[in-house]
C-alpha positions as CSV (number, residue, x, y, z in Angstrom):
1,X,0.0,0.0,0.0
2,X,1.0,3.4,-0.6
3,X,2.4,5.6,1.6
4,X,0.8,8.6,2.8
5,X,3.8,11.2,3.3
6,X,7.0,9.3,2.4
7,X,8.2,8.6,-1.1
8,X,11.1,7.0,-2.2
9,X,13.4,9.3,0.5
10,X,12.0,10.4,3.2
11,X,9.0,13.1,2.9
12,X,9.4,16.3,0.3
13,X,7.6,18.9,-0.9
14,X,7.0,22.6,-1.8
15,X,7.7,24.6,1.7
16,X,4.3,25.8,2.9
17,X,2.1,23.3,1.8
18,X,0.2,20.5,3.3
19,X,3.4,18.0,4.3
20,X,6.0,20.5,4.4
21,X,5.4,23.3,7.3
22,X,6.2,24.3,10.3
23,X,3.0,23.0,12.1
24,X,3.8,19.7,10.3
25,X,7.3,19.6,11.4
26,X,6.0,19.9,14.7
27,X,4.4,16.0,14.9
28,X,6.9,14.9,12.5
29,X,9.2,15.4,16.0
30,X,6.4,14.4,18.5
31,X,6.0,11.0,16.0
32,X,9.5,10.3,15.5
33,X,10.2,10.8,19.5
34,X,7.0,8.6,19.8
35,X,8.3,6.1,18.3
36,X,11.9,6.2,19.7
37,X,10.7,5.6,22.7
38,X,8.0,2.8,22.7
39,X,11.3,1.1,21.4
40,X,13.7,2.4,24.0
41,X,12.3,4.1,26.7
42,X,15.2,4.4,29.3
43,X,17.3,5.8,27.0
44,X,16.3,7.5,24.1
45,X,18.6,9.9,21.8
46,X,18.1,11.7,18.2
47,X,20.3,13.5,16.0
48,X,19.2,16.3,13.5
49,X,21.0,18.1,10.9
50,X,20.0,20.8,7.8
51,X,20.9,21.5,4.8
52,X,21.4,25.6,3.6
53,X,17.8,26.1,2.8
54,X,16.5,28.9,4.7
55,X,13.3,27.3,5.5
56,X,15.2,24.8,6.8
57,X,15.6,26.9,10.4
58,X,11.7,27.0,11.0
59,X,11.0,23.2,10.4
60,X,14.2,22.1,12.3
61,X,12.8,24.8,15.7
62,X,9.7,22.8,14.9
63,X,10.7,19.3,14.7
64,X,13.0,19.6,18.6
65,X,9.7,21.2,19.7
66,X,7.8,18.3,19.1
67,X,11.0,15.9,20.1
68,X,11.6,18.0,23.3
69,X,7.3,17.8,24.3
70,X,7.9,14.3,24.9
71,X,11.1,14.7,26.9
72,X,13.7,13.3,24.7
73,X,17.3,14.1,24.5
74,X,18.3,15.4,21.3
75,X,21.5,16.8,19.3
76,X,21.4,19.4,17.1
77,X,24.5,19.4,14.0
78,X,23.5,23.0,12.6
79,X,24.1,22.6,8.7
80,X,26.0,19.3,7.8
81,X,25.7,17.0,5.1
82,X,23.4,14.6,5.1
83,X,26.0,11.3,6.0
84,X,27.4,13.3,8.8
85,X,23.7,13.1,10.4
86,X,23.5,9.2,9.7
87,X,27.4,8.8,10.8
88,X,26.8,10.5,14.0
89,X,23.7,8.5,15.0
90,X,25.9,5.5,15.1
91,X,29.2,6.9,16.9
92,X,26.8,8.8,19.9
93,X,25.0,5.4,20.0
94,X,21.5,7.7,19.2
95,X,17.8,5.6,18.4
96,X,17.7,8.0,15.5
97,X,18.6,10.9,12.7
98,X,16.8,13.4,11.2
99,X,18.4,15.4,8.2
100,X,15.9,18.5,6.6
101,X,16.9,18.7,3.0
102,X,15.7,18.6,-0.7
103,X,18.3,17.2,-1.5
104,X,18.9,18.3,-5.1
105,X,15.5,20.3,-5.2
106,X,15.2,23.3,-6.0
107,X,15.6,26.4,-2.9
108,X,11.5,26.1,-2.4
109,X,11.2,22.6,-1.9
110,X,12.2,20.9,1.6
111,X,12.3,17.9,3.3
112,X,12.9,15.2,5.9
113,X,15.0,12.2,5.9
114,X,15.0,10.1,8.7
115,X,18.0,7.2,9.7
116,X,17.7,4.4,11.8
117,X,19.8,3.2,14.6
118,X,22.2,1.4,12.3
119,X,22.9,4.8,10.1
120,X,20.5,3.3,7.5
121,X,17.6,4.7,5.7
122,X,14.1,3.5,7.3
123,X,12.1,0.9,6.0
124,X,8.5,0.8,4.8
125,X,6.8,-0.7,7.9
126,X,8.7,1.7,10.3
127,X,7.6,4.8,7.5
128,X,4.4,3.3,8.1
129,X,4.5,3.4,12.0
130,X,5.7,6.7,11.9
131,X,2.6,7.8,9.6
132,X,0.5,7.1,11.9
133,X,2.2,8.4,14.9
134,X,2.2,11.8,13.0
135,X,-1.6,11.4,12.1
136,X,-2.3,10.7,15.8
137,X,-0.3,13.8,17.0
138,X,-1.9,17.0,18.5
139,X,-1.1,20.6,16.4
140,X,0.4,21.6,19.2
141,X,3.1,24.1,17.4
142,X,4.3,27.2,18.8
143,X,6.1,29.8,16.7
144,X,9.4,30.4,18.7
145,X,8.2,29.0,21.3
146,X,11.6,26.7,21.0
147,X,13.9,26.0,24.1
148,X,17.4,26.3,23.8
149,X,19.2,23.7,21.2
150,X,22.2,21.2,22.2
151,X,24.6,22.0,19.0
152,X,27.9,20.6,18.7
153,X,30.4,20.2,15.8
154,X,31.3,17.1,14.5
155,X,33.0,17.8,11.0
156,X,36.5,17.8,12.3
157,X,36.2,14.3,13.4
158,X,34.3,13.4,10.0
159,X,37.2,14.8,7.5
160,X,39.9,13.8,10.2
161,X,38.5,10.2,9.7
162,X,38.0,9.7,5.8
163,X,40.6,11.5,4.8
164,X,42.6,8.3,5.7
165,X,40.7,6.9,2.5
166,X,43.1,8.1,0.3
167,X,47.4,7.3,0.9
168,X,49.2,10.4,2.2
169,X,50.7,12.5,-0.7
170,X,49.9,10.4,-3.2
171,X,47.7,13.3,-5.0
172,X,49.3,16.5,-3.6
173,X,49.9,18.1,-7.2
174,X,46.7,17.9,-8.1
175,X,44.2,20.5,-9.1
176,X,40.7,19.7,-8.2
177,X,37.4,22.0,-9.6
178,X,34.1,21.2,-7.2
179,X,30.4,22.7,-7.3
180,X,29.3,22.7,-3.6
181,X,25.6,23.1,-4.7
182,X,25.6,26.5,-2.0
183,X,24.8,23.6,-0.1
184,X,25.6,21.5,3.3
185,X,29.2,20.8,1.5
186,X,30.1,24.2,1.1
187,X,32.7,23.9,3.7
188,X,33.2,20.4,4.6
189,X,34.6,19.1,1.0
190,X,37.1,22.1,0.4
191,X,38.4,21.3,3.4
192,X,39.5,18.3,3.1
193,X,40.7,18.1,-0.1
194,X,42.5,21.6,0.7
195,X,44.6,19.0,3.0
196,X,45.4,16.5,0.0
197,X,45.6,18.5,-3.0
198,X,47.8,21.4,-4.2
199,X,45.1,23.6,-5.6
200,X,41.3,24.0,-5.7
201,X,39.2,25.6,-7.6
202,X,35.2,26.3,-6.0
203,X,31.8,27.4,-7.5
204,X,28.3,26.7,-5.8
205,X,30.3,28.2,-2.2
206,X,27.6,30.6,-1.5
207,X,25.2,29.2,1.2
208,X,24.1,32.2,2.5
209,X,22.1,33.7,-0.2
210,X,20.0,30.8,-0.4
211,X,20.1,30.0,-4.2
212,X,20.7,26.4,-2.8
213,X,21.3,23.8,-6.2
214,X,20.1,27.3,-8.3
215,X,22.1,26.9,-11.4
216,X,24.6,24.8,-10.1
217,X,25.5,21.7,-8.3
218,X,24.8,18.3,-9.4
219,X,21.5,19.0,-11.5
220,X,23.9,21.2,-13.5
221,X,27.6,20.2,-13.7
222,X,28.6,21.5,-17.1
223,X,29.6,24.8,-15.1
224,X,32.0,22.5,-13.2
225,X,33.2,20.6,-16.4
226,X,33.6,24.1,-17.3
227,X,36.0,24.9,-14.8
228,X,38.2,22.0,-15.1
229,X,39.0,22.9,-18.5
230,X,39.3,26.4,-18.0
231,X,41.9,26.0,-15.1
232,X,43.5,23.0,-16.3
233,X,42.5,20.6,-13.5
234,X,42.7,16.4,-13.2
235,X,39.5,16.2,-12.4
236,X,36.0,18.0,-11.5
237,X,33.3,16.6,-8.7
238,X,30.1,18.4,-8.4
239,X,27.6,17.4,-5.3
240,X,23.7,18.5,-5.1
241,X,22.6,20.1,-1.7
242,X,22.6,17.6,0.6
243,X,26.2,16.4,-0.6
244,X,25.0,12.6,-0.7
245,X,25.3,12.4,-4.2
246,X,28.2,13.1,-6.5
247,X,29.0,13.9,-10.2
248,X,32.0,13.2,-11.5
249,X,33.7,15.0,-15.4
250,X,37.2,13.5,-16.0
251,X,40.3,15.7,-16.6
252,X,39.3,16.7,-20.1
253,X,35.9,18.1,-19.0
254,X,33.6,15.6,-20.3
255,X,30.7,14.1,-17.7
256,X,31.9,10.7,-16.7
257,X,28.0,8.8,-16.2
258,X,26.9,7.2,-12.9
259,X,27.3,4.0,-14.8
260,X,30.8,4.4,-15.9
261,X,31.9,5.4,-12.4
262,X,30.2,2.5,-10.6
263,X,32.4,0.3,-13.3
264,X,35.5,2.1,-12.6
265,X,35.3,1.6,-9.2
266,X,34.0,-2.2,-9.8
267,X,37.2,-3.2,-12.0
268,X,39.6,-1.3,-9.8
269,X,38.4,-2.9,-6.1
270,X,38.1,-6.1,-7.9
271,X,41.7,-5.7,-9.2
272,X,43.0,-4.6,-5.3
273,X,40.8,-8.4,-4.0
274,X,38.3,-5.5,-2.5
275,X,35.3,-6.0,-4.6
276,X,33.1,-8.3,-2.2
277,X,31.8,-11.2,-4.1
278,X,32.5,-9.5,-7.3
279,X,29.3,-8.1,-7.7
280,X,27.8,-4.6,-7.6
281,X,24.2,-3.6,-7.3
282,X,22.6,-1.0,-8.7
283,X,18.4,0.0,-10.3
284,X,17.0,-1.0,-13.1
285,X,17.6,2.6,-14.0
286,X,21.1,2.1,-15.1
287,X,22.1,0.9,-18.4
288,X,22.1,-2.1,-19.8
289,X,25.7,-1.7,-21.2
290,X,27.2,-1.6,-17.7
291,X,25.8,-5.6,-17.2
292,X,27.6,-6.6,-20.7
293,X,31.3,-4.5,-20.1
294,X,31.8,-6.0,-16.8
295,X,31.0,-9.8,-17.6
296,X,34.5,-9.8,-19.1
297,X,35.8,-8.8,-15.7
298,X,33.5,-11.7,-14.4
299,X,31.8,-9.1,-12.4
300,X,28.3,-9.3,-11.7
301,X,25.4,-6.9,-11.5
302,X,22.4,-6.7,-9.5
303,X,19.4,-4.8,-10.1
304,X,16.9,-3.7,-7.8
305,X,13.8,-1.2,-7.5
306,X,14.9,2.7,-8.1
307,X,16.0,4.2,-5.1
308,X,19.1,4.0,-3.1
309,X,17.6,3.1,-0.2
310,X,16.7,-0.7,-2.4
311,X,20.4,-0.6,-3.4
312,X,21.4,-0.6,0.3
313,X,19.5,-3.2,1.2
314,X,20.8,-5.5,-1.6
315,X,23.9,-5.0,-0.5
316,X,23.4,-6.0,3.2
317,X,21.4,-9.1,1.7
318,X,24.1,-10.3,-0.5
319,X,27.3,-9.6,1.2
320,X,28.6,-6.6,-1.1
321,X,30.8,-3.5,-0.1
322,X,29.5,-1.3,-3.6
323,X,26.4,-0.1,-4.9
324,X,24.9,2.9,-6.7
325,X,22.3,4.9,-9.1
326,X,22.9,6.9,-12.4
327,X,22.2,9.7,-10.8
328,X,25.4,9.8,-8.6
329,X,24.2,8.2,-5.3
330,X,27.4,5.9,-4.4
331,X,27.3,3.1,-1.6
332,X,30.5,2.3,-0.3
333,X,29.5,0.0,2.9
334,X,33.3,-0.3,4.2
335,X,33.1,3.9,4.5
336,X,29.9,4.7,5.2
337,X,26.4,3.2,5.7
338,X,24.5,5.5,3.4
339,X,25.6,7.5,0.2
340,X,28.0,10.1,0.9
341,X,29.7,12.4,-2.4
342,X,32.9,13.4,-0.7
343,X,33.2,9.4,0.0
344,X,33.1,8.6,-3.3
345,X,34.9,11.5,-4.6
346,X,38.2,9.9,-1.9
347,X,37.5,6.6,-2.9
348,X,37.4,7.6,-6.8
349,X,40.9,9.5,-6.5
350,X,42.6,6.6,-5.0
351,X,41.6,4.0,-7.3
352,X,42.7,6.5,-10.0
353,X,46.0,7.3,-8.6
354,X,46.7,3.5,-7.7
355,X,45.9,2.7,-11.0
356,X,48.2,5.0,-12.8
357,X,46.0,5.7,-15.3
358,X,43.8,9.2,-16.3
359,X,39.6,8.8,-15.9
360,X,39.3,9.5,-19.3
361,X,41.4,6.5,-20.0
362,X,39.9,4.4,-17.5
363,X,36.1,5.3,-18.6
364,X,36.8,3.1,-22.0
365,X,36.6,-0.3,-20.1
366,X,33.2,0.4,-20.2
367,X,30.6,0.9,-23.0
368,X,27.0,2.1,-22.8
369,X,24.7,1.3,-25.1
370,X,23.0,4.2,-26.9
371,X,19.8,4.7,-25.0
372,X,16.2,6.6,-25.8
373,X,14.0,8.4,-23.7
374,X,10.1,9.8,-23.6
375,X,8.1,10.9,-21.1
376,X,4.4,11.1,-22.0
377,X,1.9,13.2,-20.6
378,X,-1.4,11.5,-20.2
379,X,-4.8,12.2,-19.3
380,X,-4.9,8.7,-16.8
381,X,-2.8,6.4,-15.6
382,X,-4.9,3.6,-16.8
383,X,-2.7,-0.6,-15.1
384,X,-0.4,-0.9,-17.6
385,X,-1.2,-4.7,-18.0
386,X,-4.4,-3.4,-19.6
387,X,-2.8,-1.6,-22.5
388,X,-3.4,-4.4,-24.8
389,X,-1.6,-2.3,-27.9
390,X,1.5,-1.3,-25.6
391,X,1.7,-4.6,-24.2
392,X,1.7,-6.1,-27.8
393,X,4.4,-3.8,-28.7
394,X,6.6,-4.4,-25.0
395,X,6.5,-8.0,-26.5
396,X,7.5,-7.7,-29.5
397,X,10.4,-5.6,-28.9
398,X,11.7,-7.9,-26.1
399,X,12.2,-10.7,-28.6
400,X,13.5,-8.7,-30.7
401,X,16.2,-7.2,-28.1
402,X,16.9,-10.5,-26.7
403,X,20.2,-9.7,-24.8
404,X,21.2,-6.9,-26.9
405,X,18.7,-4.8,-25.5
406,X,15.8,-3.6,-23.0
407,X,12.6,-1.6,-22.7
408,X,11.7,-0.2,-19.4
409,X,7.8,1.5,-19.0
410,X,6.7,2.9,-15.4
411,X,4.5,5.4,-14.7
412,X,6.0,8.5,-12.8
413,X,5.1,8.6,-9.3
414,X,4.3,11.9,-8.8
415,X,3.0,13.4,-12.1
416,X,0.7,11.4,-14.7
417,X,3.7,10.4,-17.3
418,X,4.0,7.6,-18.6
419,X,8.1,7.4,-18.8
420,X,9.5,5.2,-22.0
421,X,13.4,3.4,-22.1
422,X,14.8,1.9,-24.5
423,X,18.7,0.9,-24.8
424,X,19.8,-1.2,-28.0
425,X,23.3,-1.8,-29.4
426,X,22.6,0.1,-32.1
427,X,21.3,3.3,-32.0
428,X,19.1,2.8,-35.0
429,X,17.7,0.0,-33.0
430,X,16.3,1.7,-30.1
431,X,14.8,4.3,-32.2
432,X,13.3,2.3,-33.9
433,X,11.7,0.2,-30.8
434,X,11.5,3.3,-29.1
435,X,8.9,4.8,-32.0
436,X,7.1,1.7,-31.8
437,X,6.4,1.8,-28.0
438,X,5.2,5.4,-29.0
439,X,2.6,4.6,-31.3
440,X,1.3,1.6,-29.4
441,X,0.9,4.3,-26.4
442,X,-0.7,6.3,-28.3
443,X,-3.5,4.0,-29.0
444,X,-4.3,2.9,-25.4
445,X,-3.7,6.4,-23.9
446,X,-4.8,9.7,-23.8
447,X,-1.8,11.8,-24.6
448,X,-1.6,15.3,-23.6
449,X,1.9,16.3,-24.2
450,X,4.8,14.2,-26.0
């Protein structure tokens, strides 16, 4: 069953309406305290954390109001990334972490993650608990009506402890461009690699004016391909505003594709004996040409459902130290229990530096097949197993493909789109399939907008 307020990361939306408010924030705290305790009543502990956004200082006063009305100890970060909040949950021993953020949203949006015990993204049933706990709670909010806030500082530690990712000196004459997002990363990811590197170069390093992922940061990193071409650098890493996700260009300024990195990394671990089972996981998202380069590294793939909180679990099921998304969420369990950019971005420049070769080198180990997108408005989401032309067509294509190929057709979850994939090893191919797909849609659905 659906849920009521989270999606596939914790609960988002536009600041002011319904699910993202003050008043809202409020029994979000009195249900997440709620349930902290019925689990652990003599000694209960939760951690929060922001991102830049400015409306992220209301909902985080309103969140420890509704904590501290049931009496429950809690720590305040101020404005960290988003791992430092699931990170600190696990070395203070806390029941539980609650990061505000959009993530890579836009400055009007909002949001709240929440972490478990383990430093892990919750599951379903506990969302579910949790729903009902905030349903149940009394709008009791206050406008600063807030009591005094327990903040301490825990970066220092952070850095000081994954810095030791990557061997001392080995890439001190480097030059490094990054887009901080004028997000939660702004100060953390300069400075470290200000401590490994002879030079960087920083856009997206203004979270004051709250233009947070405006124009820059992951959702827009040709302005930092941009600036590792213009001063020279070995490679560029942009982040979006909760820093858990990272893209990557390689020394020449071209974007190196979630896909490519999760092989990179894949082939270089498994190279070292560090590549757990000698699998990786990642969605059904990812393309199909990932699966087909590393089979002649005898490296297998595992797909899951999109979202990296699917990927994660994978991984715990099956053993496996690496996982990831297209979109630059990176899982590297022997670092960190959730995604974390500046982990990757360490782990990245070691594997580069160890292997002696540049990323534009090392990105031709793997081949993507070409790939075609569409995303279909339509007047109803009518079961897609009742689309008798588009499932003749789905049908027909997958024999066709065989192995050389895929289709993948999902509705989007929040708008009424019908969203069309096709990857081929030829590019006529998926065209071709793809403009197949679109006219057997076209028959079963009322479209709006193509």
């Amino acid at each position: 069953m659906k849920l009521k307020y989270f999606g596939t990361d914790g609960i988002r939306g536009t600041y002011g309406s319904s699910n993202m408010h003050p008043a809202f924030a409020f029994k979000v705290g009195v249900a997440v305290a709620r349930h902290v305790k019925s689990n652990n009543p003599a000694a209960s502990k939760i951690i929060l954390g922001k991102d830049t956004r400015s409306s992220g200082t209301k909902l985080s006063d309103a969140i420890i109001q509704g904590i501290q009305s049931e009496e429950i100890q809690h720590t305040f970060l101020g404005i960290v990334p988003t791992p430092v909040v699931a990170e600190t949950v696990i070395q203070s021993n806390a029941n539980m972490g609650i990061m505000i953020t959009a993530s890579h949203n836009p400055a009007q949006d909002n949001g709240i993650k929440l972490f478990s015990s383990l430093g892990t993204k919750l599951p379903q049933s506990v969302e579910r608990e949790i729903e009902s706990l905030i349903d149940a709670a009394k709008d009791e909010y206050q406008e600063n009506q807030i009591d005094s806030i327990d903040s301490i500082s825990v970066l220092d530690s952070y850095l000081d402890k994954h810095k030791k990712i990557l061997d001392t000196g080995s890439i001190e004459n480097w030059k490094i461009a990054i887009d901080t997002a004028n997000g939660a990363t702004c100060k953390t990811t300069p400075r470290l690699l200000e401590r490994l590197v002879s030079k960087i170069y920083q856009i997206g390093n203004q979270p004051e004016v709250d233009e947070i992922n405006a124009g820059v940061g992951s959702e827009y990193p040709e302005k930092m391909a941009k600036l590792t071409r213009d001063k020279n650098c070995n490679i560029g890493f942009a982040h979006d505003g909760d820093g858990d996700r990272l893209v990557v260009c390689d020394e020449t300024g071209s974007i190196v594709s979630g896909e490519e990195i999760l092989g990179i990394l894949a082939i270089l671990l498994k190279k070292e004996g560090k590549l757990k089972n000698n699998k990786l996981v990642t969605t059904l998202q990812s393309n199909m040409g990932l699966d087909k380069s590393l089979q002649s590294h005898n490296i297998e793939v595992i797909r899951t459902e999109i979202g990296d909180r699917h990927v994660a679990e994978s991984m715990r099921q099956n053993g496996l130290n690496l996982g990831g998304e297209n979109s630059g969420h990176y899982l590297l369990s022997d670092h960190s229990t959730t995604g974390d950019g500046m982990i990757a971005a360490l782990e990245l420049l070691q594997r580069i530096q160890k292997s002696k070769r540049n990323l534009s080198e090392l990105r031709n180990d793997i081949t993507l097949f070409p790939q075609r997108t569409k995303n279909l408005k339509i007047a109803e989401k009518k079961p897609l197993e009742t689309l008798i032309n588009l499932q003749q067509s789905i049908e027909n294509a997958n024999k066709s493909l065989a192995n050389n190929g895929r289709i993948l057709i999902r509705y989007s979850g929040t708008e009424n789109k019908l969203r069309l994939l096709v990857e081929a090893n030829e590019r006529a191919v998926a065209e071709k399939t793809l403009q197949n797909l679109l006219d057997s849609a076209s028959k079963d659905l009322h479209i709006l907008d193509s």
